[in-house]
C-alpha positions in Angstrom: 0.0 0.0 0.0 1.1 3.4 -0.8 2.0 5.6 2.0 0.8 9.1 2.1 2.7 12.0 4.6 0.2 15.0 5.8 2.0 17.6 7.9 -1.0 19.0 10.5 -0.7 21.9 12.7 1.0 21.2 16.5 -2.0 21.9 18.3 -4.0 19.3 16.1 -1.6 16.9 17.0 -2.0 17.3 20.8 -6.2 16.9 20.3 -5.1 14.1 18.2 -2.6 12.5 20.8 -5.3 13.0 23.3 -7.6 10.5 21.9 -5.3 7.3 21.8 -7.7 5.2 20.5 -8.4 6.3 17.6 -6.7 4.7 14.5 -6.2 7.8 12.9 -4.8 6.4 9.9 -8.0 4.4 9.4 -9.6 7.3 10.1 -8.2 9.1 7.4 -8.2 6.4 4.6 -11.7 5.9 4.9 -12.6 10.1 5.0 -10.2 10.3 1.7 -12.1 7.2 0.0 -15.2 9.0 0.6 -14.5 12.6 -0.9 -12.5 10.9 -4.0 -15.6 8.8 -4.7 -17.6 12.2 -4.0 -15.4 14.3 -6.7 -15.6 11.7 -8.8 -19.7 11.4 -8.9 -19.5 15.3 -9.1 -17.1 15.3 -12.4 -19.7 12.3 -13.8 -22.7 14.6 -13.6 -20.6 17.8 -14.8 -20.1 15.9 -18.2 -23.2 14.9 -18.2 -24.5 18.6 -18.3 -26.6 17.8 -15.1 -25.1 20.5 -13.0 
């Protein structure tokens, strides 16, 4: 699997080390997968006219 670096602001990363059990990486795979299939319906219906 790829890997993907994200730089995120210092305070972010103390909220983030606050919550330990969070997988963050899953976290962030499955919000990525979810906009890329979103910008992907949205440039189907812009060829198609319908927006």
């Amino acid at each position: 699997m790829p890997t993907l670096t994200v730089s995120i602001p210092k305070e972010l990363k103390k909220r983030m080390d606050s919550l330990p059990e969070v997988n963050w990486p899953a976290v962030l795979r499955v919000r990525l997968e979810k906009r890329a299939r979103q910008l992907l319906k949205f440039e189907e219906m812009r060829k198609r006219g319908e927006i």
